[in-house]
C-alpha positions in Angstrom: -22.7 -8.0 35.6 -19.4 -6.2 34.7 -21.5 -3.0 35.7 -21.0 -3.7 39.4 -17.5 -4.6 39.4 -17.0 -1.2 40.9 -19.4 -1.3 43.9 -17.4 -4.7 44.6 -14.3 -2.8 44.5 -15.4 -0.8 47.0 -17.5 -3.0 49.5 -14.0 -4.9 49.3 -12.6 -1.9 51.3 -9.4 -1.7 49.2 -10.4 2.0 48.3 -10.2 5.1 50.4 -13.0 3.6 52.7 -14.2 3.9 57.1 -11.5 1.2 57.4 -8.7 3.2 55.7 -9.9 6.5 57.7 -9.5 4.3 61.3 -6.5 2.4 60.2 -4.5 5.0 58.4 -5.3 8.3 60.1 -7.1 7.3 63.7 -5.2 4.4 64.6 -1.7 5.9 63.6 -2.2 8.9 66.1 -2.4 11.5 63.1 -6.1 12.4 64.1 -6.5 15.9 65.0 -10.4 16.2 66.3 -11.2 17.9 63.6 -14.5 16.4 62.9 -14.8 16.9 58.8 -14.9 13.0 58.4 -18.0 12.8 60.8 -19.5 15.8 58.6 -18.6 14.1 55.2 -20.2 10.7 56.5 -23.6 10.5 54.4 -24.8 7.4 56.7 -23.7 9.1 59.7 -21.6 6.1 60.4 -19.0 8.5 62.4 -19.6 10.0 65.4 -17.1 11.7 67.6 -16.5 11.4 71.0 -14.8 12.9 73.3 -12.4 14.5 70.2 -12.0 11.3 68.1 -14.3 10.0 65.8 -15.5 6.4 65.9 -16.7 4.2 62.9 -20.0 1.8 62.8 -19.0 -0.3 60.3 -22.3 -1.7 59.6 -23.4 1.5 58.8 -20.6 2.5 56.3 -21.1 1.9 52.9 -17.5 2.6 51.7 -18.2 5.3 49.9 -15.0 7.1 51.3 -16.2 10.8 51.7 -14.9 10.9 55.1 -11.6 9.7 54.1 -10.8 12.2 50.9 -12.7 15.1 53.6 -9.9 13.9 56.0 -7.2 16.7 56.2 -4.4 14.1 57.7 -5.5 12.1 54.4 -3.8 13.9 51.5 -0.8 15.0 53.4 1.8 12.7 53.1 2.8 10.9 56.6 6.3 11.7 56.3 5.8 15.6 56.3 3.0 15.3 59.2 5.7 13.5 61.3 8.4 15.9 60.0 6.2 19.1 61.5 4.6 17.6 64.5 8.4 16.1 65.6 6.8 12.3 65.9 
């Protein structure tokens, strides 16, 4: 059973996941519309309204595509606060 250790890794949402998208990105204000993580979303899990995407979490699988799509992801939070003066 040590071949599914991974997909327990994931479905433990410790990895890169919907959760980490709304907690790290949404939630923190660093969001900017930009829809890729709603695009990237295999499941369609993520829809966006009104700007802002929202998360069905019993559609996500925790694959994390919308979270390595997310632009805001891979920038570190420092610099985004350093350019947009937050």
């Amino acid at each position: 059973m040590e071949y599914l250790q991974p997909a327990l890794d994931l479905a433990a949402c410790s990895n890169a996941c919907g959760c980490d998208l709304l907690n790290n990105i949404i939630r923190q204000g660093l969001c900017s519309g930009c829809g890729s993580c709603a695009l990237a979303c295999q499941t369609r899990a993520i829809d966006m309204v009104e700007g802002r995407p929202t998360i069905n979490t019993d559609r996500c699988i925790k694959c994390g595509s919308c979270y390595t799509m997310c632009p805001r992801s891979w920038l570190p939070l420092t610099q985004i606060k350093k350019d947009t003066g937050l």
